[in-house]
C-alpha positions in Angstrom: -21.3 48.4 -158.5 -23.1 51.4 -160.0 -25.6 49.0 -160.8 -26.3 47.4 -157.8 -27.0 50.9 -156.2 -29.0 51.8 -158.8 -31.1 48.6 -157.9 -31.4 49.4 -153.9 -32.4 53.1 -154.3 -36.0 52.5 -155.2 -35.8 50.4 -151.5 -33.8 52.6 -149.6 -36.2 55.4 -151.1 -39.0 53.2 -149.7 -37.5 52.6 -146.8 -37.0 56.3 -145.9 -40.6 57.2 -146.8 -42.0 54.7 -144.6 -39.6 56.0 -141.8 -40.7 59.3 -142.6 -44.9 58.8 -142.2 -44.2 56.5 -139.4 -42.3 59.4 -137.4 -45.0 62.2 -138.7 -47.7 59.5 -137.1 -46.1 58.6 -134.4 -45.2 62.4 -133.8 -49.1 63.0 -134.3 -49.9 60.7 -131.6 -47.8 61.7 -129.1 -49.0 65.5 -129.7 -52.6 64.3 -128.7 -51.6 62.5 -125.4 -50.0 65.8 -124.4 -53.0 67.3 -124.6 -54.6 64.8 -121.8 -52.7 65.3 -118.9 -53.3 64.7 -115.1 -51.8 66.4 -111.4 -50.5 64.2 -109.1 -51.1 64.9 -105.2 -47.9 65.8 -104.0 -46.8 68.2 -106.5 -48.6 71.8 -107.7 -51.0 71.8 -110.1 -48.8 73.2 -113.1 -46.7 69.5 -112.8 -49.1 67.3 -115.0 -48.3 63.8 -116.4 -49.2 63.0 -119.8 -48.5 59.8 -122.0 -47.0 61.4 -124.8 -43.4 59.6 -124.3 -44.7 56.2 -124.7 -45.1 56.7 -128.6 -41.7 58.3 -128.7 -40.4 55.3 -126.8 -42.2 52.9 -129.3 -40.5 55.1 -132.0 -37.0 55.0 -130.3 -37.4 50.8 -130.2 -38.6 50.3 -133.2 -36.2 52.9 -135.6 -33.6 53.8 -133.3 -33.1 56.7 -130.8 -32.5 58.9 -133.6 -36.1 58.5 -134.3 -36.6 59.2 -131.0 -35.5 62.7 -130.8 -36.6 63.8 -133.7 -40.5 62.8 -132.5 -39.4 64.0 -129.6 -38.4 67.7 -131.0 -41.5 67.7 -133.9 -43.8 66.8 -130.5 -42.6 69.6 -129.1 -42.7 72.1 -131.9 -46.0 70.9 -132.4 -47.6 72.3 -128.9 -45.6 74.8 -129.7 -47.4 76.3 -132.2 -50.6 74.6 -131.7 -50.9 75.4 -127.9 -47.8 78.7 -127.2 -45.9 79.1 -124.9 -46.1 81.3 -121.1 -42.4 81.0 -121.0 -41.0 82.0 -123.9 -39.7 79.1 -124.9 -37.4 77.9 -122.3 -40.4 75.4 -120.8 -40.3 73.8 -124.0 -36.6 73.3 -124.5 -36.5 72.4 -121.3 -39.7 69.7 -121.7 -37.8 68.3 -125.0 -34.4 67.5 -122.7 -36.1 66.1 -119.8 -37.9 64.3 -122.6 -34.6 63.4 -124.4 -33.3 62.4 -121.2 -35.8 59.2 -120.8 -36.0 58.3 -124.4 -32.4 58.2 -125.5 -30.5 56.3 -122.3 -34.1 53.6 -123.4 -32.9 53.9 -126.7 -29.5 53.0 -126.6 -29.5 49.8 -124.5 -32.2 48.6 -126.3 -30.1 48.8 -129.4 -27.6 47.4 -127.8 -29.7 43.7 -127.9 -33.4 43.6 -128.7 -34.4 41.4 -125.5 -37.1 42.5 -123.1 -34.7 42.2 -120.7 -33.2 45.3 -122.2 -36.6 47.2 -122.3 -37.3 47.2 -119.3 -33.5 48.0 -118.3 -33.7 50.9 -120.8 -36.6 52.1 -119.7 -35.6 52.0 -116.1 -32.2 53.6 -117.0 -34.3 56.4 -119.1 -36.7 57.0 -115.7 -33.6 57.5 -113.6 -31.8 59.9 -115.8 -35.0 62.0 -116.5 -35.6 62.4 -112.9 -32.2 63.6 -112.4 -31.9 66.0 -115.2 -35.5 66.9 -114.6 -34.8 68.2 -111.2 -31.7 69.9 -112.1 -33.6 71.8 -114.7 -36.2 72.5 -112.5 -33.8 74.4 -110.3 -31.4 76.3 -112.6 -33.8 76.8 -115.3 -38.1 76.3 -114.9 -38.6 77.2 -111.5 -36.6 80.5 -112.3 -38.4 81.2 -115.1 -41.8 80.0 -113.3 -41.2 82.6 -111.1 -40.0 85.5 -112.9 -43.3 85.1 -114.9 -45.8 84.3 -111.8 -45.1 86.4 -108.8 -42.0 85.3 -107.9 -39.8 82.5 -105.6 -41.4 82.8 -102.7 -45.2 82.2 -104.8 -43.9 79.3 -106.7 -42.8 77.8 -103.5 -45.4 78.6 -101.5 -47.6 76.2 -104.0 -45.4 73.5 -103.0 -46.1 74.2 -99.5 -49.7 74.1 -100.2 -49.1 70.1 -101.2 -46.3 69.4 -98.7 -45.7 71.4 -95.9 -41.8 69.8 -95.8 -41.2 72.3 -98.9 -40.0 75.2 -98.1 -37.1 76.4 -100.4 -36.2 75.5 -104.0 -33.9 72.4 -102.9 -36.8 70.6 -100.8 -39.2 71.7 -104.1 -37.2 69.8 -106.5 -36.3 66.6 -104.1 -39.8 66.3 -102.5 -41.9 66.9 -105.4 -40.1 67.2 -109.2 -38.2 64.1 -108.7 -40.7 61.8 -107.7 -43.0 63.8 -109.9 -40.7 62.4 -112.8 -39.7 59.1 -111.2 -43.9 58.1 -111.4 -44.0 59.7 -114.8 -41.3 57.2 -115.8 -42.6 54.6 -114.4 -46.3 55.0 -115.4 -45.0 55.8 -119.1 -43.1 52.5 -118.9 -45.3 50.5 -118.0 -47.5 51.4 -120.5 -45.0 51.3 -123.0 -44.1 48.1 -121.9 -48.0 46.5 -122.5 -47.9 48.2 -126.0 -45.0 48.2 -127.6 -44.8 44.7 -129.0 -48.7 45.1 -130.7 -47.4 48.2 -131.9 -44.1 47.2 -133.7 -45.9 44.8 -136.1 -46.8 47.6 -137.8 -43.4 49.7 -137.8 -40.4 48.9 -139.2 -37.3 48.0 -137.1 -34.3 50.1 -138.4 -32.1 50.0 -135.6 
């Protein structure tokens, strides 16, 4: 027996190393998107979309939701210290949950059988969940810290009022524009996803 495992640890060594730079690249990627992001029209300016989930979904197919997360949490300490932060940190934890909260439910189905079936069921489970969790970390968590650092409540709201005169407190914020900010994020990131993911996986290894 000793043997044997002495024979599969130069390709379980290989194995991990490939794993390894594929996460570092894929993490590198997704870094990048982040950096080109977009407004939508019925949400304030400081809600932008960028693509930087649909290599951590590629990731999460191809290695495993594990994988996920951790590209998910290196993307994320990445802007961190390439780009700061304006709200000491809690954006950015908050980012990398809403984040989590698309990526892993994706993840896990997929796992569960490889079909595209499944994809696109993941990835529609994963849009749901984000925008739920995204909206109720909007209200307990960003848009309190938003305001403490930018005038206050009644400025962050007003923004949304600028967009959609139907927002007018915090509840109507989040419902009218963070969860369909996040519902079109998922969707758009899926999509894409989607188109790519199967060009993509030639190159990665599938460790699920």
């Amino acid at each position: 027996m000793s043997s044997n495992t002495a024979a599969k640890t130069p390709a379980n060594t290989t194995t991990k190393t490939r794993m390894m730079v594929q996460i570092a690249m894929l993490t590198a990627v997704a870094e990048v998107l982040m950096l080109f992001d977009f407004p939508l029209p019925f949400a304030p300016s400081f809600y932008k979309i960028d693509l930087s989930e649909v290599p951590i979904l590629i990731g999460c197919f191809a290695m495993g939701p594990a994988a996920g997360i951790i590209i998910e949490a290196m993307k994320i300490l990445l802007n961190f210290i390439i780009s700061g932060t304006v709200t000491a940190g809690v954006g950015e934890l908050a980012n990398f949950a809403i984040g989590c909260s698309m990526v892993l439910p994706a993840g896990l189905i997929y796992r569960y059988h490889k079909t595209r079936k499944n994809a696109v069921l993941g990835m529609a489970a994963g849009t749901l969940v984000m925008a739920s969790i995204g909206g109720l970390l909007n209200a307990f968590v960003l848009l309190p810290a938003y305001a403490a650092l930018f005038g206050g409540m009644d400025a962050i709201i007003g923004m949304g009022t600028a967009v959609n005169k139907n927002i007018t407190s915090v509840q109507s914020f989040v419902l009218l524009s963070v969860v369909p900010f996040n519902l079109v994020k998922g969707v758009i990131v899926s999509l894409v996803t989607f188109l790519l993911y199967k060009h993509v996986s030639r190159v990665l290894i599938h460790n699920a």
